[in-house]
N, C-alpha and C positions, 0 to 999 in steps of 0.2 A: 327485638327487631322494631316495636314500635318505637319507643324510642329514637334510633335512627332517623327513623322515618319521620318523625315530626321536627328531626332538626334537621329535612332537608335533603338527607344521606340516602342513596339505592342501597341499602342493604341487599345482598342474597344470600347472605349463609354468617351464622356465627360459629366458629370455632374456639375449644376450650386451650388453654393455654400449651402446656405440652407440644398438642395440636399445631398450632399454630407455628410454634419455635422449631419443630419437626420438618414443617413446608418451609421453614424460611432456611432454614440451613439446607433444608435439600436443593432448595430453586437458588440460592448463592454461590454453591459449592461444583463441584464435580464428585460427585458421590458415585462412588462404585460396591458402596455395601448397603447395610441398613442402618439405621439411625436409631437410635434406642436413647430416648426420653424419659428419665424420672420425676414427676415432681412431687419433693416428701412433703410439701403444704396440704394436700388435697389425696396425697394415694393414691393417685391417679397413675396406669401405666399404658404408655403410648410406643407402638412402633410404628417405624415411618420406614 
């Protein structure tokens, strides 16, 4: 978040990837179920 910050940017929140790909398909679409995220880079498992 520094970072950001020193170029300027209001940061308020970082989000990890998944994450993020999870809000963006939910807030584009019309979603009437859940959203289930893998990403095999990281192992990482996200529902949305």
């Amino acid at each position: 978040m520094d970072a950001g910050t020193k170029a300027g940017l209001n940061v308020i929140g970082i989000v990890n990837e998944p994450v993020a790909a999870a809000l963006y398909y939910a807030t584009t679409r019309e979603v009437s179920g859940k959203i289930l995220v893998y990403d095999l880079g990281g192992g990482t498992f996200d529902v949305a």
